[in-house]
Legacy VTK file of the C-alpha trace (Angstrom):
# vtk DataFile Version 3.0
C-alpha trace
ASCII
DATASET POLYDATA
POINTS 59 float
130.352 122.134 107.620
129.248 123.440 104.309
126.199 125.205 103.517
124.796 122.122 101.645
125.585 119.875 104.148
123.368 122.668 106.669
120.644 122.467 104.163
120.751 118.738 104.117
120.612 118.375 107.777
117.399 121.097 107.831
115.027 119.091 105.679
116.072 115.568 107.370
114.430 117.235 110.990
111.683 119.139 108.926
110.563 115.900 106.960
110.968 114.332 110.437
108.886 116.703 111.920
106.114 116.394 109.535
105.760 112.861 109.988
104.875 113.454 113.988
103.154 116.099 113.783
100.423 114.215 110.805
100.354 111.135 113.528
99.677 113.479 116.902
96.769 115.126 114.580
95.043 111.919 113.594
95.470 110.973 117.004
93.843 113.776 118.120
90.938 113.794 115.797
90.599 110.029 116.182
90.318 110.389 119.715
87.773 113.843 119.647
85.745 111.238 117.603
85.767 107.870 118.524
86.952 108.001 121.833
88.794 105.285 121.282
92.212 103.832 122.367
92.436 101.506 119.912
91.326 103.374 117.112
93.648 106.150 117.909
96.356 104.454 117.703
95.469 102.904 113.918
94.792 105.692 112.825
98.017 107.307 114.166
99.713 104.665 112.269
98.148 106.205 108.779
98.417 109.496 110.152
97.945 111.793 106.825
95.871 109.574 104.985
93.546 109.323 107.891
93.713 113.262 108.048
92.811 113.705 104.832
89.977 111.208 104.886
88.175 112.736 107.484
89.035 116.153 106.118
87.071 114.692 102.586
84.503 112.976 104.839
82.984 115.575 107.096
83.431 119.079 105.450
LINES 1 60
59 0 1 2 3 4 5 6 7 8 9 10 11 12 13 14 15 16 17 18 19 20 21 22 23 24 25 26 27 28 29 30 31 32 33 34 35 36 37 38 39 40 41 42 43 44 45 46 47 48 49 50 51 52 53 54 55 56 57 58
């Protein structure tokens, strides 16, 4: 394996690992908020845009 090939492989799991961790926050906001399955679980779905809304929102 080459070194690009290494680098390659890196940001595929760190892009990866971006995307769950943005979805398991705005879960976990939703959730300290609403209380709400439901609601959790949409706004899971937008993950960062929902994080960044309610980062805007209540400063």
């Amino acid at each position: 394996m080459t070194s690009d090939e290494s680098r390659s492989r890196h940001k595929g799991n760190a892009a990866k690992a971006g995307i769950g961790f943005g979805s398991a926050l705005a879960i976990a906001i939703s959730w300290s908020a609403n209380k709400s399955i439901l609601w959790a679980i949409v706004h899971g779905i937008l993950s960062w845009i929902y994080v960044i809304y309610y980062a805007i929102r209540y400063q």
